[in-house]
N, C-alpha and C positions, 0 to 999 in steps of 0.2 A: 577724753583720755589725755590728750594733751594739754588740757589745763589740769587737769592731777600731776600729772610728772612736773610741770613748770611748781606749783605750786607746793611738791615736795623738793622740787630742787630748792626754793625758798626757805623751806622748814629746815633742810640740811646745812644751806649757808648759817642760818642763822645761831642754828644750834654748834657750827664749827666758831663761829664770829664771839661766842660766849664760853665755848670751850678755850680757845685760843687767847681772848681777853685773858682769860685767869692767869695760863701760863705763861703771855707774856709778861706778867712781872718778873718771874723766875728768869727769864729771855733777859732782859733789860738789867736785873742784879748783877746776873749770871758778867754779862758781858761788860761792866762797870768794874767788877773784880778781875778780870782777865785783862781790862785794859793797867788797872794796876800791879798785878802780876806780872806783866810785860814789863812795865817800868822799872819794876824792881827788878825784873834781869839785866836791863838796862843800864842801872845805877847799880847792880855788884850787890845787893842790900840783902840780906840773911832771909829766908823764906819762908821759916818753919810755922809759926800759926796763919798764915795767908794760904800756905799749901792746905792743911787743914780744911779751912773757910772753903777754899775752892772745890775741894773734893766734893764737901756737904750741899755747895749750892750746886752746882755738876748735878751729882747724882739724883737732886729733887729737880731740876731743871729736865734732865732727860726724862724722870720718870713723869712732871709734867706731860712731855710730851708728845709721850708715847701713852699717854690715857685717852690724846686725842682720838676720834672715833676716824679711821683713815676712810671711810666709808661717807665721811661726812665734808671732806676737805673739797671743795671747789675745784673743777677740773683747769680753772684758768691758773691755780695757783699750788697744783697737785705737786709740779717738781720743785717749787721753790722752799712746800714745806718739804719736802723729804732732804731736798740738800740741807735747809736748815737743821734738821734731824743730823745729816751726815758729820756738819759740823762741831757740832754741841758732843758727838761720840769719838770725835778727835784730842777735843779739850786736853784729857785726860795725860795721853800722851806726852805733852808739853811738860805736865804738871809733874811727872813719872819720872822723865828723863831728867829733868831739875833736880826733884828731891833725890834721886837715886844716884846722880852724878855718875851718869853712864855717857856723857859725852868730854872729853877733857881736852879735846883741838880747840881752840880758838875762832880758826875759821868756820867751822864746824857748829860751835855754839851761834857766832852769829848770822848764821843759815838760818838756824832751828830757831832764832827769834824772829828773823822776819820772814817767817813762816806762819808762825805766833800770827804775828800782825794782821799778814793779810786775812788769815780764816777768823783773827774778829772781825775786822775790816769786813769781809763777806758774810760773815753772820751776819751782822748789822745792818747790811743792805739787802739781805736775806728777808728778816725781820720787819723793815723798813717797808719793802715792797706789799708784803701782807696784811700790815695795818694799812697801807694806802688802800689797797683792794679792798679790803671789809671798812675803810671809812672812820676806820681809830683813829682818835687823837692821841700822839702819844705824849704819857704824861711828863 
C-alpha cells in the first residue's frame, strides 16, 4: 500500500513537472513583457500596442495555468503555485489602471509602479522556486 501511494505521488510530480514545463513559457514571456511594461511607465512612453500584447499573453498565461491539474501539484510546492496563480490574476490591474488613466496623483502612480515591481519581482521568485523543486533548467 505504501509503495502504491509513494509511487502515485511520483506519477502526479511528474505529470505536474510536464504540465508546468509547458506553462512555464507563458510564465517567463508573460513576465519579460511586464518587466517592460514597468519600464515604459517608467520612462513616460505611450502604451497602447504593449497594453494589447499584455492582455493576450495574461490571459493565455493564467489560462495556462489554471489547466494545471491542482490535484497534481506537489504538496512541498502547493502554496508557492497558488500565490504564483495570485500573482499572474493581479497583472491585469496594473495594466487597467494604466490604460484607463484612473490614477492622476503623481505620488500615487509611483506607488502603483513599485507595486508593479515587486509582484514581478515575486512572481519571478515564485517561478524560480518551482523550477528549482522539479529540477528545470530554465531556459
Amino acid at each position: 500500500m505504501k509503495m502504491e501511494f509513494s509511487q502515485n505521488k511520483k506519477e502526479r510530480k511528474e505529470i505536474f513537472k510536464r504540465e508546468y514545463r509547458e506553462a512555464e513559457r507563458w510564465v517567463s514571456i508573460s513576465l519579460k513583457q511586464l518587466k517592460v511594461f514597468h519600464s515604459s511607465l517608467e520612462k513616460k512612453l505611450s502604451m497602447g500596442p504593449l497594453e494589447q500584447v499584455n492582455d493576450k499573453l495574461l490571459e493565455k498565461t493564467r489560462e495556462r495555468l489554471g489547466n494545471i491539474s491542482l490535484s497534481n501539484v506537489p504538496d512541498k510546492i502547493d502554496e508557492d503555485f497558488d500565490a504564483l496563480k495570485y500573482e499572474f490574476s493581479g497583472f491585469d490591474f496594473y495594466i487597467d489602471i494604466n490604460k484607463n488613466e484612473l490614477i492622476s496623483n503623481e505620488e500615487d502612480k509611483e506607488q502603483l509602479k513599485k507595486e508593479l515591481y515587486e509582484s514581478i519581482e515575486r512572481a519571478e521568485e515564485l517561478n524560480n522556486q518551482i523550477l528549482e523543486f522539479l529540477n528545470i533548467k530554465k531556459e
